[in-house]
Backbone as JSON, one array per atom type, in Angstrom:
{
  "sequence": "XXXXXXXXXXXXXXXXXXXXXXXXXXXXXXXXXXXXXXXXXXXXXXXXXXXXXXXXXXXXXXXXXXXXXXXXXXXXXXXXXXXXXXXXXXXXXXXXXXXXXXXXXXXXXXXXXXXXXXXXXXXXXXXXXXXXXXXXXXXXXXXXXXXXXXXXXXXXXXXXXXXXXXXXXXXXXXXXXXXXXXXXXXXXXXXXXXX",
  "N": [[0.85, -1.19, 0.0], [0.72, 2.35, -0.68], [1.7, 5.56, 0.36], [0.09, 7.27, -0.23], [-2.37, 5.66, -0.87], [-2.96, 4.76, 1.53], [-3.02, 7.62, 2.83], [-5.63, 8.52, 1.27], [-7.41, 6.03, 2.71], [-7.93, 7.26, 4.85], [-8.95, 9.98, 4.71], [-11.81, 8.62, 3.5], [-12.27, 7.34, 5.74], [-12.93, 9.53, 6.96], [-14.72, 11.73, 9.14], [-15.37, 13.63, 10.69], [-16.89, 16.27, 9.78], [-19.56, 15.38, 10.18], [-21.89, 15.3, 11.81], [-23.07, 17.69, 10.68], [-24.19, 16.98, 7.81], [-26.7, 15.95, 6.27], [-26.9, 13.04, 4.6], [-25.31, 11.54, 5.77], [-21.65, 10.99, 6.1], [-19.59, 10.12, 2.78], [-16.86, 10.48, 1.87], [-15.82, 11.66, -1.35], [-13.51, 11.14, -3.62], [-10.83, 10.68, -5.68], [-7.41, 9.04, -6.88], [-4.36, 8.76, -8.23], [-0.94, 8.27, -7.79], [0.52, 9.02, -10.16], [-1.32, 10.59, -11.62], [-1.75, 12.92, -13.8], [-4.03, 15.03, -14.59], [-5.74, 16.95, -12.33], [-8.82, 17.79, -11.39], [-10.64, 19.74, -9.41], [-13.83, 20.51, -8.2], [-16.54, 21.52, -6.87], [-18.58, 20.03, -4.7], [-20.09, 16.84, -3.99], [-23.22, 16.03, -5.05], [-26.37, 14.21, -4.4], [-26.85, 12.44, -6.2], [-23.7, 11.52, -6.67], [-23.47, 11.11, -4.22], [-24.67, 8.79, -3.89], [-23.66, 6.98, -5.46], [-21.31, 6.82, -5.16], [-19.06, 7.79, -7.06], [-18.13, 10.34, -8.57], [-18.73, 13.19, -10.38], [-21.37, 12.07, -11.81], [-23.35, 12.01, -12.98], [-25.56, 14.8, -14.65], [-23.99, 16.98, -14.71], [-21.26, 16.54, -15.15], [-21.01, 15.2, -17.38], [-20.74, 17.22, -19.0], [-19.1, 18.76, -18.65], [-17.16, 16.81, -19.14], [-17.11, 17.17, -21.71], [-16.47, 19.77, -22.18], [-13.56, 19.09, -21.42], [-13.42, 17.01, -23.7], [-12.97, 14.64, -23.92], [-13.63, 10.89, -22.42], [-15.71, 8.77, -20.83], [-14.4, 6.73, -19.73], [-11.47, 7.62, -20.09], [-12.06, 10.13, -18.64], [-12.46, 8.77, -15.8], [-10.14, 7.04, -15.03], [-7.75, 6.57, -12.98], [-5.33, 6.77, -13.02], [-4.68, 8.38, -14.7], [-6.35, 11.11, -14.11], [-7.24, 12.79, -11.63], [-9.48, 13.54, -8.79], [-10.84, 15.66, -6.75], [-13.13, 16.99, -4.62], [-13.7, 20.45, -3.08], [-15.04, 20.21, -1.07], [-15.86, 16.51, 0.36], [-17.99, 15.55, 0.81], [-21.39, 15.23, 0.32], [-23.29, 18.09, 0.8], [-25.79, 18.67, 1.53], [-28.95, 20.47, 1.14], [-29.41, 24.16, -0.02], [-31.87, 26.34, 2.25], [-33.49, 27.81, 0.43], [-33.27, 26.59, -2.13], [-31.08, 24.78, -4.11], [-27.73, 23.23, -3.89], [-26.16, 23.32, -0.86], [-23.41, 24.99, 0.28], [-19.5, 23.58, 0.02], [-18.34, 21.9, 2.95], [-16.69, 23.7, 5.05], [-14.66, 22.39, 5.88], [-13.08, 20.53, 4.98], [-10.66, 21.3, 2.7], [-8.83, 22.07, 4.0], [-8.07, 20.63, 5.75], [-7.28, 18.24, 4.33], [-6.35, 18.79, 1.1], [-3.89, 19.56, 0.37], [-2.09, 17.56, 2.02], [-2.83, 15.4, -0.17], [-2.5, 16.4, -2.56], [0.26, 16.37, -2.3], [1.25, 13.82, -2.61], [0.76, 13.66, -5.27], [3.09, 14.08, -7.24], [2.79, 14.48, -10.3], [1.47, 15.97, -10.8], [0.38, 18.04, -13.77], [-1.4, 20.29, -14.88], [-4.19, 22.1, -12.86], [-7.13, 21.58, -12.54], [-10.08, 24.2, -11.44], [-12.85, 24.26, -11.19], [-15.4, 25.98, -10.73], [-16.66, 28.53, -8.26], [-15.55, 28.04, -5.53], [-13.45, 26.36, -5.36], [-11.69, 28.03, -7.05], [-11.43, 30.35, -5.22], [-10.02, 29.23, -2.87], [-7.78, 28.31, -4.06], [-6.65, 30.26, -5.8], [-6.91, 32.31, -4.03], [-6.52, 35.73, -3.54], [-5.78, 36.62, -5.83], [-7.6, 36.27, -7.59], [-10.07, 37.01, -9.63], [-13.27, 39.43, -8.81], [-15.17, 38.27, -9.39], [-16.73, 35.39, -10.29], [-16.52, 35.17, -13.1], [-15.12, 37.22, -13.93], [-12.67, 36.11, -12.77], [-12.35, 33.45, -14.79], [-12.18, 34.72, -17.2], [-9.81, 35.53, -17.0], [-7.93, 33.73, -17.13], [-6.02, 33.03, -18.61], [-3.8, 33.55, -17.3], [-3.71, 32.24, -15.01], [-2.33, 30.11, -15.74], [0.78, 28.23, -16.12], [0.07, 25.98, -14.06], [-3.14, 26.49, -12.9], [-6.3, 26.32, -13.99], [-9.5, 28.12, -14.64], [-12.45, 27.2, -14.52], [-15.98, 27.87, -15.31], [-18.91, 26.06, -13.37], [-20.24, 23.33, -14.5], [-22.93, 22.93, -14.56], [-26.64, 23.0, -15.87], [-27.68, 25.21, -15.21], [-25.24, 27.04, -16.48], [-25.55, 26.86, -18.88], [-26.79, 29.95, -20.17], [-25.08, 31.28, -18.76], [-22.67, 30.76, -20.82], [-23.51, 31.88, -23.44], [-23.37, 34.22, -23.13], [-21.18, 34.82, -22.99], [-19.01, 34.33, -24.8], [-16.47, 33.97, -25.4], [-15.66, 31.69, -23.3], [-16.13, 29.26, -24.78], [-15.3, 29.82, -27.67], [-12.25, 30.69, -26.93], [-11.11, 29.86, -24.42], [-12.14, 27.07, -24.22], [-10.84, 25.5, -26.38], [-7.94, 25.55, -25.73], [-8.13, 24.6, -23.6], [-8.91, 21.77, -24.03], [-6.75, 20.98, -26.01], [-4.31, 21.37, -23.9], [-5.12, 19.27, -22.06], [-5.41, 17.13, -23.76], [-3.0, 16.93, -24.75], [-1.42, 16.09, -22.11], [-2.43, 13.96, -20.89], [-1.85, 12.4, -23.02], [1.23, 12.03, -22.69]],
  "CA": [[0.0, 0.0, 0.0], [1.56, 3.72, -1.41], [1.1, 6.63, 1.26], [-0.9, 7.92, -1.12], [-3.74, 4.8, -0.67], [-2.93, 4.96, 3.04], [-4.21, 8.65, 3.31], [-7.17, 7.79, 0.84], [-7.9, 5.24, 2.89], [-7.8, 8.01, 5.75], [-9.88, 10.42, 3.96], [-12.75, 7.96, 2.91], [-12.87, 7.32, 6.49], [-13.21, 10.84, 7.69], [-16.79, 11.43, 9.91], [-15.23, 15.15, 11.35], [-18.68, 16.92, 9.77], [-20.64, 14.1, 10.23], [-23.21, 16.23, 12.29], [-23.79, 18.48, 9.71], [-24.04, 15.85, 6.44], [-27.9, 15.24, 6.06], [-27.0, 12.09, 4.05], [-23.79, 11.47, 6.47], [-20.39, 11.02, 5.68], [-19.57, 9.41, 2.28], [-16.06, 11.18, 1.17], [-15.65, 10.53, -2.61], [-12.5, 11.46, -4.28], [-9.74, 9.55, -6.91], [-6.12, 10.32, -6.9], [-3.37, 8.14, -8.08], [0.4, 9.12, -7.79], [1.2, 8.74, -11.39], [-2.08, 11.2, -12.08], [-1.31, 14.21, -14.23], [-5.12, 16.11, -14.42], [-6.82, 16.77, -10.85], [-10.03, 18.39, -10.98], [-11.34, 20.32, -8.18], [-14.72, 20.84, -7.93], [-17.39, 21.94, -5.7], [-19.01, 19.34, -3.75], [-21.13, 15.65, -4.41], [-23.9, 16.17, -5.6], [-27.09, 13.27, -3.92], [-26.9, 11.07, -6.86], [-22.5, 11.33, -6.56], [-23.24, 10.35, -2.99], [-25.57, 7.44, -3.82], [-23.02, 5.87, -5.98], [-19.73, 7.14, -4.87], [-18.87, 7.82, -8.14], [-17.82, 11.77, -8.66], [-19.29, 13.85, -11.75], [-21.49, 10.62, -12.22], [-24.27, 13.32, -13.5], [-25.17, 15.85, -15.94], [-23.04, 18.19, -14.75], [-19.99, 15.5, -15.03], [-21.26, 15.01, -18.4], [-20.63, 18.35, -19.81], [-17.55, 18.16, -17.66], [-16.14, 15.73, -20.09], [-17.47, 17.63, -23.3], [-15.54, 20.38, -21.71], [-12.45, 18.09, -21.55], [-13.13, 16.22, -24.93], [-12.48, 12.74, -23.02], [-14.76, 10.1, -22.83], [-15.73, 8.81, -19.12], [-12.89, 5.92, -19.65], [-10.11, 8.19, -19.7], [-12.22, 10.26, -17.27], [-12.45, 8.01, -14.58], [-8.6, 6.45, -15.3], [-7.19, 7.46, -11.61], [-3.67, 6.76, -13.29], [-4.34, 10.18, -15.4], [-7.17, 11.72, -13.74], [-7.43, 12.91, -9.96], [-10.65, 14.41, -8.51], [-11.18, 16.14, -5.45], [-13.69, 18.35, -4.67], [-13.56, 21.27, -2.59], [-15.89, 19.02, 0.47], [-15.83, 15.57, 0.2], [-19.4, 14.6, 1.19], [-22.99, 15.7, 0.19], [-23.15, 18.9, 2.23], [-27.48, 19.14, 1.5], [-29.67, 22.14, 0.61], [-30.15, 25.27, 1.05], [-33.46, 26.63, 2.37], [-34.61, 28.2, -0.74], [-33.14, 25.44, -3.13], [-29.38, 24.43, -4.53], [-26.47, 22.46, -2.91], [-25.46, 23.89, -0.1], [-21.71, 25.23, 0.1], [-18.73, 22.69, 0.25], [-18.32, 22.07, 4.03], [-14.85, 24.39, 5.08], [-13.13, 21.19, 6.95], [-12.12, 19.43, 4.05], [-9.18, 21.58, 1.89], [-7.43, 22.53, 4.64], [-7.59, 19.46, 6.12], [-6.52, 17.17, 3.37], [-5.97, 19.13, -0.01], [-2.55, 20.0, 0.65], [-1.7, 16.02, 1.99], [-3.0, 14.97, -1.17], [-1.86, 16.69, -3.46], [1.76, 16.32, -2.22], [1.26, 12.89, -2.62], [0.59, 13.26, -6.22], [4.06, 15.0, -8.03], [2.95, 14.36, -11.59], [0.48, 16.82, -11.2], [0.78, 18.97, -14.82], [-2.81, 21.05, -14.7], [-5.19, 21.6, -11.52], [-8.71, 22.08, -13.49], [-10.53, 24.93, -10.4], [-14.08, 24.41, -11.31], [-16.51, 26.72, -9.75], [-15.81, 29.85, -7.67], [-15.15, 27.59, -4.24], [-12.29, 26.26, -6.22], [-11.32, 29.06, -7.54], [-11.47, 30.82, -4.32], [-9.44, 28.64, -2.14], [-6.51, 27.8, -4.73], [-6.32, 31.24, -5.87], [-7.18, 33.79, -3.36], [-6.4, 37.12, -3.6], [-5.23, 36.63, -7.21], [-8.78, 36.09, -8.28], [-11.54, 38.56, -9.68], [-14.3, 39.84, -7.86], [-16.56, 37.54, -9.63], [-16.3, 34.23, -10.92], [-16.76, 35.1, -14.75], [-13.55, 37.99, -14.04], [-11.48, 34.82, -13.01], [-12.59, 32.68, -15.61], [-12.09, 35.99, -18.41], [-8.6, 36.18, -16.71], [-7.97, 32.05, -17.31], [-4.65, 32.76, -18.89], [-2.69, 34.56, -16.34], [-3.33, 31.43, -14.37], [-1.7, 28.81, -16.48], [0.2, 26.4, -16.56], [-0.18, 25.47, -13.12], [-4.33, 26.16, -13.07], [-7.25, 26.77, -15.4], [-10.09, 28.23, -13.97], [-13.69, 27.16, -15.37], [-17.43, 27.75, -14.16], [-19.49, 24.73, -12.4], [-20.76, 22.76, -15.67], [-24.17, 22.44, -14.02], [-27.52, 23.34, -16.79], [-27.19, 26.94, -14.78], [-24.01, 27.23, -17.16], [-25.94, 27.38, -20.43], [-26.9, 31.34, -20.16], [-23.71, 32.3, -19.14], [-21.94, 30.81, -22.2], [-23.97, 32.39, -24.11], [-23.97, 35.78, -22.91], [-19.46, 34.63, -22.68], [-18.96, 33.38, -26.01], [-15.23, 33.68, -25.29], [-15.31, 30.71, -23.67], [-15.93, 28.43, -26.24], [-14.2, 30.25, -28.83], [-11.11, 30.82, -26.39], [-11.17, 28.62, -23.74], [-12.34, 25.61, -24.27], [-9.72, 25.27, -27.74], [-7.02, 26.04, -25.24], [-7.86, 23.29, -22.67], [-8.83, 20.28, -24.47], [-5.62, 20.97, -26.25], [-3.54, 21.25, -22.82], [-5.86, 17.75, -21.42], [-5.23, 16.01, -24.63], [-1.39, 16.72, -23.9], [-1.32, 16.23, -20.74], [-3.36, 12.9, -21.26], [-0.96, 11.33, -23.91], [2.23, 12.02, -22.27]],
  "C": [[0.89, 1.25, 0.0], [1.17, 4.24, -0.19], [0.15, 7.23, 0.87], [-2.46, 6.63, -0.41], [-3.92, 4.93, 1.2], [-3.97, 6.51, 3.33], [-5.67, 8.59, 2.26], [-8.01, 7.33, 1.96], [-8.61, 6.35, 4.29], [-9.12, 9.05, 5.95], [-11.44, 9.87, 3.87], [-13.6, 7.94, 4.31], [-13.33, 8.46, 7.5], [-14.86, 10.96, 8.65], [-16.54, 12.82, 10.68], [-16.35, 15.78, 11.21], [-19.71, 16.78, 9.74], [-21.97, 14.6, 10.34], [-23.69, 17.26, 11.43], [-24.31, 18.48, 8.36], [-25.64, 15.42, 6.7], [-27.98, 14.11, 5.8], [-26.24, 11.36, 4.93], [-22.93, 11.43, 5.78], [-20.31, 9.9, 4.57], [-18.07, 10.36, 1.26], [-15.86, 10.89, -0.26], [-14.46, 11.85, -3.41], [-12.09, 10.42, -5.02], [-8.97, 10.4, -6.8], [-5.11, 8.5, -6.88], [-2.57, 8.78, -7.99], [0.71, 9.47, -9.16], [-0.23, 10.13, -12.25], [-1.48, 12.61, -12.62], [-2.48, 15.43, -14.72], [-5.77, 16.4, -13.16], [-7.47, 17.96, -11.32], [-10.65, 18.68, -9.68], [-12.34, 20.53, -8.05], [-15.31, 20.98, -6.81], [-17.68, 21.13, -4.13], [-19.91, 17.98, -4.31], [-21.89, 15.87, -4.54], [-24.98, 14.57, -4.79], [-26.91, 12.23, -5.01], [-24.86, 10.41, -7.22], [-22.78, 10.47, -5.48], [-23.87, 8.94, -2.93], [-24.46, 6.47, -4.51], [-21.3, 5.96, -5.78], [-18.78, 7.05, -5.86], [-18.72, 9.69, -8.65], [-17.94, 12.13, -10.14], [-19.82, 12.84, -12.1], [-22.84, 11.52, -12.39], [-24.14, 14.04, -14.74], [-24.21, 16.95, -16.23], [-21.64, 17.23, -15.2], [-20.31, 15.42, -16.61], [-21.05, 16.02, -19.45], [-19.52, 18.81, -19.26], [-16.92, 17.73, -18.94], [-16.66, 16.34, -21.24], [-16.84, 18.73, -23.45], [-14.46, 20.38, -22.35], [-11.93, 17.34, -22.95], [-12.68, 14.9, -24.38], [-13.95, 12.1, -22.34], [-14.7, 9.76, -21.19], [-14.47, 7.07, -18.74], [-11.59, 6.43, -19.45], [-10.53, 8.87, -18.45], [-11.77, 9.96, -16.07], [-11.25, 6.76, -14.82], [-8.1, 7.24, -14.42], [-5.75, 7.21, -11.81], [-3.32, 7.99, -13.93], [-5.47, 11.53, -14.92], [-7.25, 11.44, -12.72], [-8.22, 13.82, -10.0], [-10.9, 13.96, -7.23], [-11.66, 17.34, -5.26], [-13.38, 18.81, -2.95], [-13.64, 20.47, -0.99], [-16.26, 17.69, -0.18], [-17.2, 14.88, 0.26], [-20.71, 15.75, 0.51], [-23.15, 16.67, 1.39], [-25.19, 19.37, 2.19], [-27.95, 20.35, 1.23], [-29.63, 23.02, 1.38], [-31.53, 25.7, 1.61], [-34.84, 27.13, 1.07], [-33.34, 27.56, -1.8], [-31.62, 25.54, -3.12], [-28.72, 23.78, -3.53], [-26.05, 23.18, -1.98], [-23.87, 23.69, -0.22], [-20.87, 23.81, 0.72], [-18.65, 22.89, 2.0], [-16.34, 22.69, 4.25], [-14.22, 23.43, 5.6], [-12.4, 20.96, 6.2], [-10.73, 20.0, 3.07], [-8.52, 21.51, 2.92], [-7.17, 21.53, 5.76], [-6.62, 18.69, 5.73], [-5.92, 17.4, 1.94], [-4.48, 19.13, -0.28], [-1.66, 18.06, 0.57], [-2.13, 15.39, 0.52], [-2.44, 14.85, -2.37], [-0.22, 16.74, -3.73], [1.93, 15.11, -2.71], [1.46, 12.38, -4.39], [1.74, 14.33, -7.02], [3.77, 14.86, -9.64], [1.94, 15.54, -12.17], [0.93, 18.04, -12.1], [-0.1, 20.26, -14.77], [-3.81, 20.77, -13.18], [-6.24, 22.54, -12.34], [-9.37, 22.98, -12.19], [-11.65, 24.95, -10.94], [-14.76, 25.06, -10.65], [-15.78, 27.77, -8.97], [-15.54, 29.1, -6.2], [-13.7, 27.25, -4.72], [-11.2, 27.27, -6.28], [-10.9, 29.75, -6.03], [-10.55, 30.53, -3.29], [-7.69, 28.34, -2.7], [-5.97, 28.97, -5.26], [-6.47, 32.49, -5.11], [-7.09, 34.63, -4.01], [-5.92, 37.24, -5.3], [-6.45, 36.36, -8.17], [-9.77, 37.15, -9.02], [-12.41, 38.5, -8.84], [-15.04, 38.8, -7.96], [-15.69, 36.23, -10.3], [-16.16, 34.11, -12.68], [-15.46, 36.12, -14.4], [-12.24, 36.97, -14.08], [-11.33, 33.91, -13.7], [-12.03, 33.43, -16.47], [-10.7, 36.06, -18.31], [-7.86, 34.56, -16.71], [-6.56, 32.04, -17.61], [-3.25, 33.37, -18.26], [-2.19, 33.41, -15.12], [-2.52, 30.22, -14.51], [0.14, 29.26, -16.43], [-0.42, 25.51, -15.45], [-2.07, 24.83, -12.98], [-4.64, 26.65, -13.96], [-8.5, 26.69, -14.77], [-11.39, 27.96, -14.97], [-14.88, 27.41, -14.25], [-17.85, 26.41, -13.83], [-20.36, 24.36, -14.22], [-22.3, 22.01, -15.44], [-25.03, 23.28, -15.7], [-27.25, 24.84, -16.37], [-26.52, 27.5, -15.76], [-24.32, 27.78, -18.66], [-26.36, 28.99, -20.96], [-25.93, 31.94, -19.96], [-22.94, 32.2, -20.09], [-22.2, 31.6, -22.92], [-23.63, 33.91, -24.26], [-21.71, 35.65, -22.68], [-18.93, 34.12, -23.84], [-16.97, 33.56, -26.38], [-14.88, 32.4, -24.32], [-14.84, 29.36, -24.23], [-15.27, 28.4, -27.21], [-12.95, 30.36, -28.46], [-10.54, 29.49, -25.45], [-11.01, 27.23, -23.41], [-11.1, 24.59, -25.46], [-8.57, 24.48, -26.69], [-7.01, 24.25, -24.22], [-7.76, 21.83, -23.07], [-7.7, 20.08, -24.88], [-4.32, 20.37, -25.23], [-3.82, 19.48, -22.56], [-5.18, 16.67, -22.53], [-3.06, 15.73, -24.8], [-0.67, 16.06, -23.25], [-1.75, 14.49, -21.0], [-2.37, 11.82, -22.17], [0.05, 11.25, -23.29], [2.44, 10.85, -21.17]]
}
């Protein structure tokens, strides 16, 4: 067993925000050593937590259309590591949506993790929690400024919005993603990915 599977194993068994996990504790990450994409995202999602299976949704699905990679290379924890922001199903808010990633989990374990993994080429920052935590003060006000500002962050990260249905009005009304953006990354992934 790697140190790496050791703190996994560590991780998985976490139960620190237990009391505040509607569903309870069900950490779901991937992370080999040899991984050279980690994705950061938000938080599990109820049908992530049912199958412990991360971006195992629509949003995960436009994720990978994103990416240009099929959910085989996806979910290949020899080239793809994913860890979101909070590890567990953190439940709703009062007037609807996911409630926010729970704060225990980066600064718990992000750091241990990611040391663990040196091959790391790209860290994908999905969503403004992401974004927020990996870039501080180096961010825009808003999450579309730090996205608009995508290439100041590279090579290290590459900041994108949350690939939830939400997402489809802001493209629209951003049509430099697509045309800029998106070129730029699949390019990097498909790189990154062969090497």
């Amino acid at each position: 067993m790697t140190k790496l599977d050791q703190l996994l194993g560590e991780v998985r068994a976490c139960t620190l925000c237990a009391e505040h996990l509607p569903l309870g504790p069900r950490p779901t990450l991937r992370a080999k050593r040899s991984a050279r994409l980690l994705i950061v995202g938000q938080a599990p999602g109820t049908k992530v937590h049912e199958t412990g299976i991360p971006w195992n949704d629509p949003s995960g699905d436009r994720l990978r259309d994103w990416l240009a990679i099929g959910r085989d290379t996806f979910y290949d924890e020899t080239k793809v590591a994913i860890m979101p922001m909070g590890f567990c199903y953190p439940g709703r808010l009062p007037k609807g949506g996911d409630a926010p990633p729970r704060p225990e989990c980066a600064p718990l374990w992000h750091a241990h993790v990611r040391a663990l993994m040196p091959s790391i080429e790209l860290t994908l920052l999905v969503g403004s929690y992401a974004q927020a935590y990996y870039l501080a003060k180096g961010r825009g006000d808003t999450m579309t400024e730090t996205v608009a500002n995508w290439r100041s962050f590279l090579p290290a990260f590459l900041p994108t919005p949350h690939p939830s249905w939400r997402t489809t009005a802001w493209q629209k009304k951003n049509p430099w993603f697509d045309a800029e953006l998106l070129p730029e990354l699949r390019s990097r992934v498909r790189k990154i990915l062969r090497g």
